[in-house]
C-alpha positions as CSV (number, residue, x, y, z in Angstrom):
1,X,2.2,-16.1,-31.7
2,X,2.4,-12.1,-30.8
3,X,4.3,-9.8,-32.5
4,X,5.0,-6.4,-30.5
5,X,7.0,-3.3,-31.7
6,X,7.7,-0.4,-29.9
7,X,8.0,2.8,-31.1
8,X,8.9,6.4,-29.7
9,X,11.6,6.4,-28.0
10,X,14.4,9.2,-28.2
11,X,17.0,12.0,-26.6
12,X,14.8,14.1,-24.6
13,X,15.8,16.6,-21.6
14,X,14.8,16.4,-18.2
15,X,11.5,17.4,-17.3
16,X,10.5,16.8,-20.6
17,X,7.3,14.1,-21.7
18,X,7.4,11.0,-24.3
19,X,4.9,8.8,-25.5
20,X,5.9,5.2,-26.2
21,X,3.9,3.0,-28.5
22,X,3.4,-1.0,-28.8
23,X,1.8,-2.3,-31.3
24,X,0.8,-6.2,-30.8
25,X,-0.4,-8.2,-33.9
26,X,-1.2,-12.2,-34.0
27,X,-3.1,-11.2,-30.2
28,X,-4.6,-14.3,-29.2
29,X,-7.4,-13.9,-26.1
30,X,-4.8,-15.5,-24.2
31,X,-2.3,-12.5,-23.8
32,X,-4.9,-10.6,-21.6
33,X,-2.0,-8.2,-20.2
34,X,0.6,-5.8,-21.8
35,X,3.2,-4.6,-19.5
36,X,6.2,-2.5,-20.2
37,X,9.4,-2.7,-18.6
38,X,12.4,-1.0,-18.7
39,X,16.5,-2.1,-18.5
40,X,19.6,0.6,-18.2
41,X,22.9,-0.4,-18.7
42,X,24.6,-2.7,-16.1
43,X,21.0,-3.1,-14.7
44,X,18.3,-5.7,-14.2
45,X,15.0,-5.3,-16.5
46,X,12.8,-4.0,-13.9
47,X,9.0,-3.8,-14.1
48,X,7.2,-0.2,-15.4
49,X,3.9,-0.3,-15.8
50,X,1.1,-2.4,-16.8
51,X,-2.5,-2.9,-18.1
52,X,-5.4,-5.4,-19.0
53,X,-6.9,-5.5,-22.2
54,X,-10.0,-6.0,-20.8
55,X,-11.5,-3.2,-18.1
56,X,-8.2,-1.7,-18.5
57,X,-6.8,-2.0,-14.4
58,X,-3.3,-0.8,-14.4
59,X,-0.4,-1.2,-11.8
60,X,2.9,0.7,-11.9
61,X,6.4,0.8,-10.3
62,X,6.8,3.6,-7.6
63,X,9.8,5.0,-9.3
64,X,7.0,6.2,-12.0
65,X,3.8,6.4,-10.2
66,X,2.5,10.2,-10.8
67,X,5.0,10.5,-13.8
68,X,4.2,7.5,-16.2
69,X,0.3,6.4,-17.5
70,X,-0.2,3.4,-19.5
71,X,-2.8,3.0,-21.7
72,X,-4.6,1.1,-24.1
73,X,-6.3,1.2,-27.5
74,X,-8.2,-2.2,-27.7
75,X,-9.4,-1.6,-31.8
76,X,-6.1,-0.5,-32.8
77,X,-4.4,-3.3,-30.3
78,X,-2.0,-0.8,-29.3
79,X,-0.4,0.2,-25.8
80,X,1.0,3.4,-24.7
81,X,3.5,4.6,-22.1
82,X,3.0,8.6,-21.9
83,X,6.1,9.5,-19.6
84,X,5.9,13.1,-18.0
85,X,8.6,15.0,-16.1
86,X,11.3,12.6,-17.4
87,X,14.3,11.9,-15.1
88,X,18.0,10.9,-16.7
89,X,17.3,7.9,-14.2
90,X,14.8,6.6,-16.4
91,X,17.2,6.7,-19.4
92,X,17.0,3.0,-20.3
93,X,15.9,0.8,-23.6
94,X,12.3,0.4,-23.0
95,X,10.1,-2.6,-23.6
96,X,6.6,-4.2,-24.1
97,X,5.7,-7.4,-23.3
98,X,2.2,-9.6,-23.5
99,X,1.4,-12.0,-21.1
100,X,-1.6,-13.7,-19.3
101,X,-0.9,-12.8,-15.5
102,X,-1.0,-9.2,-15.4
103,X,2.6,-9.6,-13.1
104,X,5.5,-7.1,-12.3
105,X,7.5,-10.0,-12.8
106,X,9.4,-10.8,-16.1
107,X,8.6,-14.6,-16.1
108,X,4.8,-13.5,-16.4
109,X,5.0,-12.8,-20.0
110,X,5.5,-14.4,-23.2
111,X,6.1,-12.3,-25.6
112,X,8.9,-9.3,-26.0
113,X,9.5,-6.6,-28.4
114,X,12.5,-5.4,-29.7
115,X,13.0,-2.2,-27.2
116,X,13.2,1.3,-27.8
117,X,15.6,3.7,-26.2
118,X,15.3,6.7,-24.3
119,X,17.9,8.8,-23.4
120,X,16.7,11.8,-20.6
121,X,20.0,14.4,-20.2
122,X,20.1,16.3,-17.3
């Protein structure tokens, strides 16, 4: 069992930068991705960004690619989502996720946290 919780999240204006935490506790070697995706209101949950725990490859969405890094502290088991030059499209509630696959698709994790929200006014 994993346990993740977000943090970070808040009302920020465009152009501005946040830094989005997950913390994961109960990691077994099994969840050997952490991914963070993102839903807005009426929307799907579409894919951000994600990394391996091990050698640290990452992948992200185009909508964030340039904007958005994802990181990774493997002793504190903790992943980060710095987001630069915020948009009000990437207002949304924001989550983490652990999985094996290292996918941009939802089915390729196991485990969810609660969300966080940011809000990006224009």
């Amino acid at each position: 069992q994993v346990q993740l919780v977000e943090s970070g999240g808040g009302l920020v204006q465009a152009g501005d930068s946040l830094r989005l935490s997950c913390a994961a506790s109960g990691r077994s070697i099994s969840s050997s991705a952490m991914g963070w995706f993102r839903q807005a209101p009426g929307k799907e949950r579409e894919f951000v960004a994600v990394i391996r725990w091990s050698g640290g490859s990452t992948r992200y969405a185009d909508s964030v690619k340039g904007r958005f890094t994802i990181s990774r502290d493997n002793a504190k088991n903790t992943v980060y989502l710095q987001m630069n030059n915020l948009r009000p499209e990437d207002t949304a509630v924001y989550y983490c996720a652990a999985g094996d696959t290292g996918s941009s698709r939802r089915s390729g994790y196991d485990y969810w946290g609660q969300g966080t929200q940011v809000t990006v006014s224009s």
